[in-house]
LUMLUM-555347 format. One record per residue (C-alpha): residue number from 0; x, y, z. Coordinates in nm, 2 decimals. Example, Ala and Ser with C-alpha at 12.3 -4.5 7.8 and 13.67 -1.06 7.14 Angstrom:
LUMLUM-555347
<rec><pos>0</pos><xx>1.23</xx><yy>-0.45</yy><zz>0.78</zz></rec>
<rec><pos>1</pos><xx>1.37</xx><yy>-0.11</yy><zz>0.71</zz></rec>
end
This chain:
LUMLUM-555347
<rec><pos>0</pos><xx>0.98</xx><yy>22.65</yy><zz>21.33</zz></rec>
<rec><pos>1</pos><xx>1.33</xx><yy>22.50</yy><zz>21.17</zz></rec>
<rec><pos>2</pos><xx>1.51</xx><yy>22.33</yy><zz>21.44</zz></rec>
<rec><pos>3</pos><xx>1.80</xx><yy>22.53</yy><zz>21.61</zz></rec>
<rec><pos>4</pos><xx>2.01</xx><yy>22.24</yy><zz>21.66</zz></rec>
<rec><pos>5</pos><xx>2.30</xx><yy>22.24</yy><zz>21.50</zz></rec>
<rec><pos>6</pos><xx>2.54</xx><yy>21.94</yy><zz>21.28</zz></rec>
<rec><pos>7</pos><xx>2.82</xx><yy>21.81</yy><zz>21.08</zz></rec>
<rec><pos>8</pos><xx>2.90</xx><yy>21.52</yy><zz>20.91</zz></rec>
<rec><pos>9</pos><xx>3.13</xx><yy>21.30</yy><zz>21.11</zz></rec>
<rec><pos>10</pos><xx>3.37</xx><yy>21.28</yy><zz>20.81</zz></rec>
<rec><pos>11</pos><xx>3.38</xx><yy>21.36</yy><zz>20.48</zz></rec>
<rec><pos>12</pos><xx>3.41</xx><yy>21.00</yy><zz>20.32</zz></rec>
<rec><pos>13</pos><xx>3.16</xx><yy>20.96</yy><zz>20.03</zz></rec>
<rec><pos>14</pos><xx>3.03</xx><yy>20.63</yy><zz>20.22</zz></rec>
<rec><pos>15</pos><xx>2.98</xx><yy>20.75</yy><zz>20.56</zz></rec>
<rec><pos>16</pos><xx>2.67</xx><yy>21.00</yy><zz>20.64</zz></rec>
<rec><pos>17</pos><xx>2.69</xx><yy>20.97</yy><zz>21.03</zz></rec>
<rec><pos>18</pos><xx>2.62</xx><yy>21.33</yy><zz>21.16</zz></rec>
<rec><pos>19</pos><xx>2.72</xx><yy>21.47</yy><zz>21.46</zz></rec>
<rec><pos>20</pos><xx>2.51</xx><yy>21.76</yy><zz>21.69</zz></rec>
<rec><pos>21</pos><xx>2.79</xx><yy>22.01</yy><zz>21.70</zz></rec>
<rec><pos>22</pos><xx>2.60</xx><yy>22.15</yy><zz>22.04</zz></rec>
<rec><pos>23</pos><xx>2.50</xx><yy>21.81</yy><zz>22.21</zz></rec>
<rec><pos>24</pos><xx>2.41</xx><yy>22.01</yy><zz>22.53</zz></rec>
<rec><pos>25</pos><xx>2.14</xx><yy>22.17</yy><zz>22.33</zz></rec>
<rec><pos>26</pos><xx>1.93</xx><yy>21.84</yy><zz>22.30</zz></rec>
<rec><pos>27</pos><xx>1.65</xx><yy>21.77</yy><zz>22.53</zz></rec>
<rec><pos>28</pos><xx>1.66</xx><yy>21.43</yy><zz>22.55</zz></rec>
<rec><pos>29</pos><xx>1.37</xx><yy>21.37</yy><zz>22.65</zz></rec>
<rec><pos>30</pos><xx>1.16</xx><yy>21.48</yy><zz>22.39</zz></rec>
<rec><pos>31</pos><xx>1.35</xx><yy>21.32</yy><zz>22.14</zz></rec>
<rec><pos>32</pos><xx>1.24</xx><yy>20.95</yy><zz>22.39</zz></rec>
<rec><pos>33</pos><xx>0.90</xx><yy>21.15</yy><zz>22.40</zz></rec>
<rec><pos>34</pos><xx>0.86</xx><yy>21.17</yy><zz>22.03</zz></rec>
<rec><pos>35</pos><xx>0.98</xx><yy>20.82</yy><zz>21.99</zz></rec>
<rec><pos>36</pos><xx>0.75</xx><yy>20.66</yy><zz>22.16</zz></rec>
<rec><pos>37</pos><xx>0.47</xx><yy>20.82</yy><zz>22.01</zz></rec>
<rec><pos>38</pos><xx>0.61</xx><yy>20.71</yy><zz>21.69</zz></rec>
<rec><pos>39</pos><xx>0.66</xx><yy>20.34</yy><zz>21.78</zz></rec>
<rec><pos>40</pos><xx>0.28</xx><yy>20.31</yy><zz>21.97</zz></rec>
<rec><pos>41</pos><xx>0.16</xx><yy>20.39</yy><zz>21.63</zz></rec>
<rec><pos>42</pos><xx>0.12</xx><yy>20.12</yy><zz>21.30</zz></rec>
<rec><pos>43</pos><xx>0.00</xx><yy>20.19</yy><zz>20.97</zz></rec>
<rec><pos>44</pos><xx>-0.04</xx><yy>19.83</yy><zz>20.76</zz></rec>
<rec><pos>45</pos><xx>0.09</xx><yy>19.65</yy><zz>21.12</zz></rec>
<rec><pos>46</pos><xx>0.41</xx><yy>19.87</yy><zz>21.05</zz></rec>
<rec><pos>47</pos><xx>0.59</xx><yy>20.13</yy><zz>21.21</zz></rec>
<rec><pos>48</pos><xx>0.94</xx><yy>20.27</yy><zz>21.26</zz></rec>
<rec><pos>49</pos><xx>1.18</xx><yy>19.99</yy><zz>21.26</zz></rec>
<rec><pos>50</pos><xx>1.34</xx><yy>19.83</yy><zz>21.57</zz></rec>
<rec><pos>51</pos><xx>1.69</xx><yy>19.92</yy><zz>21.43</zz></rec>
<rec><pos>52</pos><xx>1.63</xx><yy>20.31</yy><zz>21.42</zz></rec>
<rec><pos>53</pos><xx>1.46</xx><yy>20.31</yy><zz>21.69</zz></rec>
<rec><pos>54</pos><xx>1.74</xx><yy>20.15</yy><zz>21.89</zz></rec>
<rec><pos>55</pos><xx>2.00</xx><yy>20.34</yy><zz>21.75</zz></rec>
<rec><pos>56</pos><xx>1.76</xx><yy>20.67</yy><zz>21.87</zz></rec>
<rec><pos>57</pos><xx>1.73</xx><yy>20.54</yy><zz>22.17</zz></rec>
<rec><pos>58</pos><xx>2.11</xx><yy>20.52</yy><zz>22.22</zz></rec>
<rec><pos>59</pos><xx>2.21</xx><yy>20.83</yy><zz>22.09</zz></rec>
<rec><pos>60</pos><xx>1.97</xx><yy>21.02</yy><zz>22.29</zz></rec>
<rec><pos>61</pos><xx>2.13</xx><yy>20.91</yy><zz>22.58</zz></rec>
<rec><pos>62</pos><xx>2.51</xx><yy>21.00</yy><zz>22.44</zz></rec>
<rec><pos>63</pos><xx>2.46</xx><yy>21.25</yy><zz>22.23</zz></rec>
<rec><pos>64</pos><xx>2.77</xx><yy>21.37</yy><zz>22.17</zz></rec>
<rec><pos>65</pos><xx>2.84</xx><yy>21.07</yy><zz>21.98</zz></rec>
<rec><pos>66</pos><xx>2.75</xx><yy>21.06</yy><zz>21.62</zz></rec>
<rec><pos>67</pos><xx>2.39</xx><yy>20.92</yy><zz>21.51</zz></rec>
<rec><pos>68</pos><xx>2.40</xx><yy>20.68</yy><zz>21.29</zz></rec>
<rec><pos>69</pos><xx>2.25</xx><yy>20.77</yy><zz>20.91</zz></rec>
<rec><pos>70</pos><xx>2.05</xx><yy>20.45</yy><zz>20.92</zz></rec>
<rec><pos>71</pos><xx>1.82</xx><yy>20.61</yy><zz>21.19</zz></rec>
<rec><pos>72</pos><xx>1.74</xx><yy>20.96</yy><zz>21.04</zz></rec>
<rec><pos>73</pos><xx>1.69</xx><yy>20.79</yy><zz>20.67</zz></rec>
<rec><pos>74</pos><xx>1.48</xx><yy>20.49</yy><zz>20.82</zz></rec>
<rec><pos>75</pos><xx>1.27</xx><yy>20.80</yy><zz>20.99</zz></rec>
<rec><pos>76</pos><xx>1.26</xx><yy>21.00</yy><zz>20.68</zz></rec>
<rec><pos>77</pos><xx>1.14</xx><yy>20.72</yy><zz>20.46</zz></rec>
<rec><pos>78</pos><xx>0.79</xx><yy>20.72</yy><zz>20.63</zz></rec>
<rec><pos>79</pos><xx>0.75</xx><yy>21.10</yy><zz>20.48</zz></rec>
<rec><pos>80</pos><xx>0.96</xx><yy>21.09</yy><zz>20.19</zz></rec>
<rec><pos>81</pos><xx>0.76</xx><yy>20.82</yy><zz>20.06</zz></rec>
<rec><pos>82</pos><xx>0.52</xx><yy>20.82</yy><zz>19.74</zz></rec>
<rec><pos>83</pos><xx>0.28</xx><yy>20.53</yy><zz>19.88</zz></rec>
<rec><pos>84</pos><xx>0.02</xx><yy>20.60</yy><zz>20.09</zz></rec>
<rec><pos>85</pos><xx>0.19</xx><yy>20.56</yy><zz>20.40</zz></rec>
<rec><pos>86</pos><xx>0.30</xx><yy>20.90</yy><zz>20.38</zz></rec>
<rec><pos>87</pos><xx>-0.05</xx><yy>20.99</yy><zz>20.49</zz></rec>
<rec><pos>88</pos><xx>-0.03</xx><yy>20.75</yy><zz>20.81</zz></rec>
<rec><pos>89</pos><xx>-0.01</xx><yy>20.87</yy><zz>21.15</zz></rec>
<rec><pos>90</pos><xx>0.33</xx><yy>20.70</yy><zz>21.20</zz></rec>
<rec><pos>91</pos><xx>0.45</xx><yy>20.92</yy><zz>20.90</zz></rec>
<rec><pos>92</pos><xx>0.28</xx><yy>21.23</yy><zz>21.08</zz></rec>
<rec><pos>93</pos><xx>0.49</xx><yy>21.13</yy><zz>21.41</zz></rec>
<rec><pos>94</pos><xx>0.84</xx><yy>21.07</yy><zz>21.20</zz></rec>
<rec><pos>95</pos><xx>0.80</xx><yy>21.43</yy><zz>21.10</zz></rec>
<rec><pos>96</pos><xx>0.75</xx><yy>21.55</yy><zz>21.43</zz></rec>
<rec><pos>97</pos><xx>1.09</xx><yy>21.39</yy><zz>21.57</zz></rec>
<rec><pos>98</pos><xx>1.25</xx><yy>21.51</yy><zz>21.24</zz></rec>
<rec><pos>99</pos><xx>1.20</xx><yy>21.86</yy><zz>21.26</zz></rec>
<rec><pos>100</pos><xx>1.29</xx><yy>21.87</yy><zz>21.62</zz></rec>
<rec><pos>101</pos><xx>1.61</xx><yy>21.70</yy><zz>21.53</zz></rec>
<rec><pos>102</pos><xx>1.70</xx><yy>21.89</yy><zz>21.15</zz></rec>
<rec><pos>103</pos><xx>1.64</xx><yy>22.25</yy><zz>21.02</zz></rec>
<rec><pos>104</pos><xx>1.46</xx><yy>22.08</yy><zz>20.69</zz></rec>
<rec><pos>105</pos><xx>1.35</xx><yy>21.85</yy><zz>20.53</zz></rec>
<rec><pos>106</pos><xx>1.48</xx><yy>21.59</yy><zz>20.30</zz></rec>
<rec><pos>107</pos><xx>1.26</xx><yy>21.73</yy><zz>19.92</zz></rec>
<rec><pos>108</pos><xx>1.30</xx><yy>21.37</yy><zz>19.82</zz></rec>
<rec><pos>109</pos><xx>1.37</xx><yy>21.03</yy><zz>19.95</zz></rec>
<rec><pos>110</pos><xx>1.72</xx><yy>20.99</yy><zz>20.10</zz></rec>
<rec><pos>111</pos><xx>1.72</xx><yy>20.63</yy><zz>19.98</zz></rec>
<rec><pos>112</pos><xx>1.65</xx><yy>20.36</yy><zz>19.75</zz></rec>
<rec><pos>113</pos><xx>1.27</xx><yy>20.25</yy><zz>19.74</zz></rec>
<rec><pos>114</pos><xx>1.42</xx><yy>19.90</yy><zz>19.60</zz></rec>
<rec><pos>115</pos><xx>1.39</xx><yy>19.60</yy><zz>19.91</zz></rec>
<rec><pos>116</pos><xx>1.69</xx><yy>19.55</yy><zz>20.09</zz></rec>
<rec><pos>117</pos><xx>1.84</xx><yy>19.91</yy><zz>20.06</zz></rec>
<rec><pos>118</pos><xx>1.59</xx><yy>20.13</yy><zz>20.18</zz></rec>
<rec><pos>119</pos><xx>1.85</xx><yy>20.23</yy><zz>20.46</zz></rec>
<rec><pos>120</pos><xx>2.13</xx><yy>20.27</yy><zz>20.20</zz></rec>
<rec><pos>121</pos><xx>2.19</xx><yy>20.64</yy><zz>20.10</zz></rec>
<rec><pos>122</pos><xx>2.20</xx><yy>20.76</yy><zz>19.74</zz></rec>
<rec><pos>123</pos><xx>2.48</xx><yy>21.05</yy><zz>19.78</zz></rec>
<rec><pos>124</pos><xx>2.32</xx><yy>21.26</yy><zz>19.53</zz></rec>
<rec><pos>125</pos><xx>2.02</xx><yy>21.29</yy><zz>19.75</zz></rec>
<rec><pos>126</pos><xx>2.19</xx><yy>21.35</yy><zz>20.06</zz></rec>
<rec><pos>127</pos><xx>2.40</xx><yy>21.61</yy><zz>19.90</zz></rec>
<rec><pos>128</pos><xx>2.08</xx><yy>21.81</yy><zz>19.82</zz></rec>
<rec><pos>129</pos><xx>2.00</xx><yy>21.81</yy><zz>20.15</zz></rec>
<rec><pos>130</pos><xx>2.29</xx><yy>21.85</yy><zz>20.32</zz></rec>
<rec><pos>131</pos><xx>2.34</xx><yy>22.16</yy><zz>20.11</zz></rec>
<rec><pos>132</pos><xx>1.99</xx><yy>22.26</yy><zz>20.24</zz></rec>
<rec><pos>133</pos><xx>2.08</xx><yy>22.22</yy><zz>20.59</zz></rec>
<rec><pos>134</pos><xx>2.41</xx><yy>22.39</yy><zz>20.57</zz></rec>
<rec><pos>135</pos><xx>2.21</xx><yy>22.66</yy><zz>20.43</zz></rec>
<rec><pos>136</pos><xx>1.99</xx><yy>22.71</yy><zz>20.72</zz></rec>
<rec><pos>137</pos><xx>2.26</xx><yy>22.70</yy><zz>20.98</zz></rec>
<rec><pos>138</pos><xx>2.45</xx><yy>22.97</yy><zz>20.79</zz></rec>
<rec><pos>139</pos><xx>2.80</xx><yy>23.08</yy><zz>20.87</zz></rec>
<rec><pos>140</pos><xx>2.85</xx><yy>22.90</yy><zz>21.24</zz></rec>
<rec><pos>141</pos><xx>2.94</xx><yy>22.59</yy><zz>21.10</zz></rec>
<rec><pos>142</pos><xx>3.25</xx><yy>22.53</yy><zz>21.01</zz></rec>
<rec><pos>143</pos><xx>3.26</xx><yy>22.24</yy><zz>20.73</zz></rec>
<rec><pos>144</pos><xx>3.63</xx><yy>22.22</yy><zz>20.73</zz></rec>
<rec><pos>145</pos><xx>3.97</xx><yy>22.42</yy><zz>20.85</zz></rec>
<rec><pos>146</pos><xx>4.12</xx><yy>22.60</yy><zz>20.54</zz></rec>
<rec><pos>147</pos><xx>4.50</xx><yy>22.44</yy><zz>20.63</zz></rec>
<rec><pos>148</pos><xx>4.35</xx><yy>22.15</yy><zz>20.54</zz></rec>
<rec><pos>149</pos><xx>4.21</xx><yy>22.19</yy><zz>20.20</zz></rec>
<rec><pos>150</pos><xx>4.44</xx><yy>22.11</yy><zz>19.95</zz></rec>
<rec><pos>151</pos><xx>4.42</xx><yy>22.35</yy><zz>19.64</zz></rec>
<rec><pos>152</pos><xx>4.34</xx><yy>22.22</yy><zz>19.30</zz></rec>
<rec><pos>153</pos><xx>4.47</xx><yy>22.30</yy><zz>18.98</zz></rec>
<rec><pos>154</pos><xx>4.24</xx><yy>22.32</yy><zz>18.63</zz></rec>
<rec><pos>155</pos><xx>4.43</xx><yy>22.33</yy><zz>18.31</zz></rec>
<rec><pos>156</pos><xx>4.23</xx><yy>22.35</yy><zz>17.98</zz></rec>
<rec><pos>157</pos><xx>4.18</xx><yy>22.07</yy><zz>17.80</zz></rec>
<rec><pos>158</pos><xx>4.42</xx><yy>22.12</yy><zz>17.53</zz></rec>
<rec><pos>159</pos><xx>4.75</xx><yy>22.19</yy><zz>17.76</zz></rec>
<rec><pos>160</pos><xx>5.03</xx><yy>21.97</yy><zz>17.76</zz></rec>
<rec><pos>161</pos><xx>5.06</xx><yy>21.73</yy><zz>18.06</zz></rec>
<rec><pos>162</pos><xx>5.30</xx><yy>21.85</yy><zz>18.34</zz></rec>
<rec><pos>163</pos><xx>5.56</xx><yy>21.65</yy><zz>18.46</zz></rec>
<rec><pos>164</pos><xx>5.51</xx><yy>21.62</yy><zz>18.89</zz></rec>
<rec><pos>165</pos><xx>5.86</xx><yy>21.59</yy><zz>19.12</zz></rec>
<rec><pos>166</pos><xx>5.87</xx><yy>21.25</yy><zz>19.08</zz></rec>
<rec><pos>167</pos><xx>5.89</xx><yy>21.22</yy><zz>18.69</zz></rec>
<rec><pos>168</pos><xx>5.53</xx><yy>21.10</yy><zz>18.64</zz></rec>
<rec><pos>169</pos><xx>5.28</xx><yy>21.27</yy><zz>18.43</zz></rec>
<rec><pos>170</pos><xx>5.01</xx><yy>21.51</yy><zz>18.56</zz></rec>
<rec><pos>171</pos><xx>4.69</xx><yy>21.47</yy><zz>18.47</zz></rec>
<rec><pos>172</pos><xx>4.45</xx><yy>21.79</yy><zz>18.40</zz></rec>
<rec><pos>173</pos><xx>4.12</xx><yy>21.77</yy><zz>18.62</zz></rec>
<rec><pos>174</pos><xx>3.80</xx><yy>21.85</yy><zz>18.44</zz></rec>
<rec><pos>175</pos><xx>3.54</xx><yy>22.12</yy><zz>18.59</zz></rec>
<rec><pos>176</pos><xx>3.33</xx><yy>21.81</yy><zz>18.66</zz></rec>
<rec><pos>177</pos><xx>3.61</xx><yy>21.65</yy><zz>18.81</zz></rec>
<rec><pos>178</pos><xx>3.72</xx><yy>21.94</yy><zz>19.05</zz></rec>
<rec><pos>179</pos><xx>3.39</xx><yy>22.02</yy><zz>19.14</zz></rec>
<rec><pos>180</pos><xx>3.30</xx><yy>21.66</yy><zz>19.22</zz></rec>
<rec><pos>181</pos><xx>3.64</xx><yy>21.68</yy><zz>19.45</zz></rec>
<rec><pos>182</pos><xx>3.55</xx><yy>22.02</yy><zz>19.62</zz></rec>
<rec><pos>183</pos><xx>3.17</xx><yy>21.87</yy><zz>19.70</zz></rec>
<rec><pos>184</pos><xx>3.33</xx><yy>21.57</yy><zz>19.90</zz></rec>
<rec><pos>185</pos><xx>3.59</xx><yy>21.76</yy><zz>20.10</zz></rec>
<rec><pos>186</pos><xx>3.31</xx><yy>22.03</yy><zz>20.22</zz></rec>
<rec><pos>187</pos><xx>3.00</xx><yy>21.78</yy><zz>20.21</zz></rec>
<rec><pos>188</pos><xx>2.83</xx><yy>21.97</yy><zz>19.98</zz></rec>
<rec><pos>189</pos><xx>2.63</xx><yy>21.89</yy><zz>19.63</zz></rec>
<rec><pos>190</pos><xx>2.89</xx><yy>21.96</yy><zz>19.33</zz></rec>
<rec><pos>191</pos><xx>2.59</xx><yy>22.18</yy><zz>19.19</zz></rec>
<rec><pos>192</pos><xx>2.67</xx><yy>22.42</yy><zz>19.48</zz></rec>
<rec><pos>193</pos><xx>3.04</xx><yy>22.47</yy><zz>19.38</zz></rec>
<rec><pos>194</pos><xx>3.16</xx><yy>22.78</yy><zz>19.18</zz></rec>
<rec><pos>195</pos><xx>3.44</xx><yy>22.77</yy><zz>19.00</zz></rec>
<rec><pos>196</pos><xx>3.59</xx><yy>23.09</yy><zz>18.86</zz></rec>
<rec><pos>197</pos><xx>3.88</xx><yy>23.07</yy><zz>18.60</zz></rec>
<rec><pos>198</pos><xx>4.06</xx><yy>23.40</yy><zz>18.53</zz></rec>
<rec><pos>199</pos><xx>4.28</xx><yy>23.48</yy><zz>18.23</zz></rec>
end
């Protein structure tokens, strides 16, 4: 059963991925401390969910209406997300248990870099894929961001003259790719989930 807690990202900056529980009164605390421990009292190759997530759990689940950090939720993901064999380990098993009380889905790959050193660093493009999914689940009550403060975006074709702006410098077109990759960071959304329509 998909979680019915509900997030947002705690800004739209392509290097931050902190989230923040939109409804912090919904979380029972507890469990997410109950789950936690079950995942830290197992090991699987004298390993297990790392001090530093499990730390920053333990603090947000005592303020959560502060945002969790995304080193916590992609250190817990990488236990199921995984193509080793630890993703058939009990401690895998428990991740997924304090996942999907915490997130409507699941991430359908890794979140991060299987390379030492950066497993806790996000790749974007996979976080946008599953942002998109979780967005999706939640439907229409969140709000990504106010319209007054989206700034619209003009698309020229490729083959029109540059515009001169106010200030006597030249404006330059923006590609589909380009606007696209723009609109995906303002609403924290893939740019493969963007539709852009151009009328004649």
């Amino acid at each position: 059963m998909p979680s019915n807690l509900k997030w947002a990202r705690r800004s739209n900056s392509e290097n931050n991925f902190d989230l923040v529980l939109m409804t912090p009164e919904d979380l029972d605390s507890g469990r997410v401390l109950d789950l936690l421990d079950l995942i830290v009292g197992e090991t699987h190759r004298g390993l297990s969910l790392s001090g530093r997530a499990s730390r920053e759990f333990r603090r947000w689940a005592e303020h959560p209406d502060t945002p969790l950090k995304s080193d916590a939720y992609v250190l817990l993901s990488n236990w199921f997300c995984t193509n080793s064999g630890d993703r058939r380990s009990m401690v895998a098993s428990r991740c997924e248990d304090l996942w999907d009380y915490l997130f409507p889905c699941r991430p359908v790959r890794r979140l991060s870099s299987p390379e030492p050193g950066k497993n806790h660093s996000i790749v974007p493009t996979e976080f946008g894929n599953w942002w998109s999914a979780v967005l999706g689940v939640q439907g229409d009550e969140v709000r990504i961001q106010k319209p007054e403060t989206v700034s619209p975006i003009h698309i020229r074709p490729p083959d029109d003259k540059n515009e001169a702006s106010p200030n006597g410098r030249s404006m330059q077109p923006l590609t589909i790719a380009e606007a696209k990759a723009s609109l995906a960071q303002t609403f924290g959304v893939a740019p493969d989930k963007i539709e852009i329509i151009i009328r004649g």
